[in-house]
N, C-alpha and C positions, 0 to 999 in steps of 0.2 A: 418667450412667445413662440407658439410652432411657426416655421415656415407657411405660408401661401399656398408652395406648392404639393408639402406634406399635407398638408390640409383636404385640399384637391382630390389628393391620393389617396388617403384615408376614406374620405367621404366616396369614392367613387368603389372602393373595395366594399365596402359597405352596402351601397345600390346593389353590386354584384354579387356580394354573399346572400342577400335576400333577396332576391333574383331567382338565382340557383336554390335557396331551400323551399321558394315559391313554386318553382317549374316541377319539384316532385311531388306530385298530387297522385294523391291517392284515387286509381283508375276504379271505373266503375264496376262493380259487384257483379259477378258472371253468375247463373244459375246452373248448378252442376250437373250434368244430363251422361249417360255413359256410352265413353270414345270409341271401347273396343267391343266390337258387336259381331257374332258369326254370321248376321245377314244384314246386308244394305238394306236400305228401304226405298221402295219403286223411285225410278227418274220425276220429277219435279219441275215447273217452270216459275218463276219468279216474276209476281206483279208489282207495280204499287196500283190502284183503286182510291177511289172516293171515299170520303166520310159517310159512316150514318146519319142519318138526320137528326141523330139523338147528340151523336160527338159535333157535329156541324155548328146547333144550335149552340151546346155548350163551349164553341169555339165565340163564336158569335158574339155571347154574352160577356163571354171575359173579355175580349178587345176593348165592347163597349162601354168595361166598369170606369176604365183610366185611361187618357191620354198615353201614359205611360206602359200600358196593354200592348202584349202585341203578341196573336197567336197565328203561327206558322204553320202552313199546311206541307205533309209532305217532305220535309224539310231534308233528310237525307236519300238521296241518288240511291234508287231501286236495285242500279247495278253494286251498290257497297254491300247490301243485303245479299244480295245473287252471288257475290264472291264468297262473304261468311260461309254461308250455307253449303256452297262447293269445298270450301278448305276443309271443309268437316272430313269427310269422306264416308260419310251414314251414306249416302243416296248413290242410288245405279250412275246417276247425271246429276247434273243442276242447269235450267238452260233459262236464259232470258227472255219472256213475254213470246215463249214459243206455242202456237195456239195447238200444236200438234202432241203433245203430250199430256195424258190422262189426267193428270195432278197435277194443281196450281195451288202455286198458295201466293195471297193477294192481301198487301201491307198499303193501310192509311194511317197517318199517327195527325194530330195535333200536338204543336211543341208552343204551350203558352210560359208565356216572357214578360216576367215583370221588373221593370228597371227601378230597384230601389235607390235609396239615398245613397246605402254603404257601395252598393254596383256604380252608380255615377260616381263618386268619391276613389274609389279602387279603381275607376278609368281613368278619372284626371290625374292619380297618380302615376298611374303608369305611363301616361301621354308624358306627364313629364319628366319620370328616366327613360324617356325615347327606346317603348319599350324592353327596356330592360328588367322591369318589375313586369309579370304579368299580367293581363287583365281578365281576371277569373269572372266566370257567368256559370248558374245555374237555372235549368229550368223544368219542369215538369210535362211529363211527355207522354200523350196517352196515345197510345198503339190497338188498333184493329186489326186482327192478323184472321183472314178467312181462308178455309181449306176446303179446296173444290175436287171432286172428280167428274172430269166433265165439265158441264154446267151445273151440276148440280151443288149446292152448296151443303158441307156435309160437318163444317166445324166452325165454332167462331173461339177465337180466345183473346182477352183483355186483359191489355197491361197497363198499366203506370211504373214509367222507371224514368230516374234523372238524365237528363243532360246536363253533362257538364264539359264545359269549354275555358281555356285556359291561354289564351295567347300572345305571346313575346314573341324575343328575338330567338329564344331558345327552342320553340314549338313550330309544328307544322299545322296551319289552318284545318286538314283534313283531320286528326287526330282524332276530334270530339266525337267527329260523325264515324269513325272507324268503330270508337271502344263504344257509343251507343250501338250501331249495328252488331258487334259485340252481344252485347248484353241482351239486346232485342231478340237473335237468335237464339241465344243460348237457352232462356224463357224456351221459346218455341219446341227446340228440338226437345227439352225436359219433358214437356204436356206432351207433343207426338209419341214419344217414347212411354210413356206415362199410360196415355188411352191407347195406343197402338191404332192410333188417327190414321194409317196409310197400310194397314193390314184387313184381309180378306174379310175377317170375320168383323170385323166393324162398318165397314162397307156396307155391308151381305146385312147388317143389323138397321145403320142407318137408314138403307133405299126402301127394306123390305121388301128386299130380294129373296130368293127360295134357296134354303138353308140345305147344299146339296151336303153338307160334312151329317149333318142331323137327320134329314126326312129323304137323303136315295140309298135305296135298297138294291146289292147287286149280286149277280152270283161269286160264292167264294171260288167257282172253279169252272170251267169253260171246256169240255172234255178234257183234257189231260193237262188242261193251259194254267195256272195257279194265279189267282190274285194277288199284283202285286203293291198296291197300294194306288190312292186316289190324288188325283191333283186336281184341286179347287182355282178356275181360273179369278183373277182378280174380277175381271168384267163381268160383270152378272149375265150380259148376253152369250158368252162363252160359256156357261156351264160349268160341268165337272168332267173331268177322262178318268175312266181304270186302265191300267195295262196288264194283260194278260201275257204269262211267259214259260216255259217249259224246258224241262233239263233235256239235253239232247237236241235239241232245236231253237241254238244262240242266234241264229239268223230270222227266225219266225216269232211275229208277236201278233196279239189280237189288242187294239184299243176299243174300250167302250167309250162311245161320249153323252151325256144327256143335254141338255141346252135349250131354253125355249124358244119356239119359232118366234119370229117377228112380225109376222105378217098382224094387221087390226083383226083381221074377218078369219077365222082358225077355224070355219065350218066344214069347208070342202077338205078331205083329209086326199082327197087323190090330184088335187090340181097341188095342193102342199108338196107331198110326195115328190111329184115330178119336177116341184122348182126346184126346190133342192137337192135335189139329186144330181139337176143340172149345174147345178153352182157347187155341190161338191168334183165334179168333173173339171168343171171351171178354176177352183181350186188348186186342184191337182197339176193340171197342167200350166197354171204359175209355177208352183215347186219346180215341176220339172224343165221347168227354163230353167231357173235357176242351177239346177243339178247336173244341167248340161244331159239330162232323160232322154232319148227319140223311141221313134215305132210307137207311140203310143197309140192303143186301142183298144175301146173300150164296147162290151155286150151291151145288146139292146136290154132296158129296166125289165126282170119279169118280177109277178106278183109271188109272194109269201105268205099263208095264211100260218100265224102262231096260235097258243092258247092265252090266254090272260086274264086272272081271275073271273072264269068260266065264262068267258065272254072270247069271240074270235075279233084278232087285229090281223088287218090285212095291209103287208108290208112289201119295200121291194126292195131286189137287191140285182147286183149287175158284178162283171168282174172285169178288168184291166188288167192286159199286157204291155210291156214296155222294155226297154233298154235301156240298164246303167251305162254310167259313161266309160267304164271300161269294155263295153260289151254284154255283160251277164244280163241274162233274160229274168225278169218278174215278174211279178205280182200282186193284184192288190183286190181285194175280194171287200164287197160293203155292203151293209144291210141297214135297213132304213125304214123307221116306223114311228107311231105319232100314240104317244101316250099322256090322256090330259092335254096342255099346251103344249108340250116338250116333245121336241127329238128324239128317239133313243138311235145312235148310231153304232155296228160294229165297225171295223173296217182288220180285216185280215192282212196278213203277207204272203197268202199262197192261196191257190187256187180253191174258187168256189166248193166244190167239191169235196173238200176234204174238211168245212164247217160250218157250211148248208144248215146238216142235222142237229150238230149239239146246239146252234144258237135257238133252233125251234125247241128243242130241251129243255132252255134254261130259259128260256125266256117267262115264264109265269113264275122267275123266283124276284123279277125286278120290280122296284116300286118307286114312282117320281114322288118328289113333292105336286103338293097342287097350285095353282095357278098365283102367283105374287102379287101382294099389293103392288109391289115395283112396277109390273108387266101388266097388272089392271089398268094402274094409272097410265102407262106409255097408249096403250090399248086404245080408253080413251081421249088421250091427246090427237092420237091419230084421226080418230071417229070424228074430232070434230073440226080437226083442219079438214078433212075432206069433205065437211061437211058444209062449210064455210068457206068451200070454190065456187 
């Protein structure tokens, strides 16, 4: 007859061996999205949000089928998502419910939990090897992941993926909620990646904003200055820049910018003119705090008449001196006019004088897109808060 306390032993090695071959569970399915990328993608802030009224309800419903229902809202800490998403290292940043960054993206999940027979049975077990046998849970987890820029809502994507939780003496509580945050990202970053959800031209697609890569027409050459290629800003209200450049003149460049004005009422084109001329001024001398810039001084605006598809645009421009912070005297020469909704700005690095004439040259080789569903609708949003003071 064995011993007592062989017995004991055996039996106890035994809890322990299925213990251990219990605690290696197979973690949950990652969706494979790609690590190495030659460009980040813009900084990001990390919400969680409410349900839809559609998941809400269907939360609702399942509680109410069984006693033994139970659907959890929200269920993992917004900052576990917030970390995934940073460990990546896809994104310029990752910041938490920071209101000040253009892109959010905003997680509600429902995690509905049905305590069956064999889950109560696999608890009482493990209660009684005083967790040393695990007490394994699955549960079904639907996920609302919204992508905003701005306020604007610009993506929705929906998941179903499990939760599973696993817990003894051998496991960390946090685990579950780690490898579903996990998996919840990994989905996410797939589709962003997939749609290029957080790239210009989808933006520029979604808002129906004016397509500067497709409909602005510029000159290939600015007297002797050569086109050197266009940068499309993310913000629709930013527009697009060219940079004009010249062999022999590393230090001198000409930027073109186009960009719609903001203003609701776009009729007066000379009180236009003059605000922003003042807020490029305004502008400028931020930089130049920054730069540690002095002596600045700038000419009073005079008028510019160009050609434009046989029509005269009447534009101004002014010129600015200044002081780098080692001393070296500058320059900053800007020309400013109103085609359709849109700006057209140059701004030089040398004195007036020297590209006065070719911009009046070149200037009927330029063509804006026209006026944006985007910039319609902002338009009249504005027309009607003012209207409804």
């Amino acid at each position: 007859m064995m011993p007592k306390n062989l017995s004991r032993l055996l039996l106890l090695s035994a809890i322990i061996a299925l213990a251990t071959g219990c605690a290696s569970t197979t973690k949950t399915e990652l969706a494979a999205y790609d690590k190495h990328v030659d460009y980040q993608m813009p900084a990001v802030s990390i919400y969680h949000t409410k349900l839809s009224p559609k998941l809400k309800s269907k939360c609702q419903t399942f509680a109410d089928e069984s006693v033994l229902n139970h659907c959890r809202i929200n269920k993992v800490s917004t900052r576990q998502y917030s970390k995934q998403f940073k460990d990546t290292n896809l994104f310029e940043d990752v910041h938490f419910a920071n209101d000040n960054i253009e892109y959010s993206i905003a997680i509600a999940t429902a995690s509905m939990d049905s305590e069956t027979a064999g889950e109560i049975s696999r608890a009482a077990l493990s209660g009684a090897s005083l967790m040393l046998i695990p007490m394994k849970n699955s549960m079904d987890v639907d996920a609302e992941v919204s992508v905003y820029w701005r306020n604007f809502k610009i993506k929705q994507y929906d998941y179903k993926l499990p939760y599973i939780s696993s817990i003894s003496l051998f496991s960390d509580k946090e685990d579950a909620d780690i490898e579903f945050a996990q998996s919840l990202v990994s989905n996410v970053l797939k589709d962003l990646q997939t749609d290029q959800t957080l790239s210009t031209r989808f933006l520029t697609k979604t808002l129906k904003a004016s397509n500067y890569e497709q409909d602005l027409v510029v000159p290939a050459k600015i007297a002797n200055f050569d086109n050197m290629g266009q940068y499309i800003y993310n913000d629709p209200l930013l527009g697009s820049s060219t940079t004009y450049a010249a062999d022999g003149f590393h230090n001198d460049r000409i930027d073109l910018y186009v960009y719609p004005t903001r203003k609701v009422d776009i009729s007066d084109e000379s009180a236009l003119l003059a605000e922003e001329s003042k807020n490029i001024e305004n502008e400028f001398n931020s930089v130049a705090k920054q730069l540690e810039w002095t002596d600045i001084k700038f000419s009073q605006p005079k008028t510019l008449t160009v050609q434009h598809e046989n029509q005269q645009i009447n534009g101004v421009y002014f010129e600015g001196e200044y002081l780098q912070k080692l001393g070296e005297k500058s320059f900053t020469s800007v020309y400013l006019f109103k085609l359709k909704d849109k700006f057209v700005k140059f701004r030089a690095s040398f004195p007036e004088r020297f590209i006065t004439q070719p911009i009046s040259e070149v200037f009927t080789q330029i063509r804006v897109p026209d006026e944006s569903v985007f910039m319609k609708e902002l338009r009249a949003q504005g027309r009607k808060q003012h209207e409804s003071k």
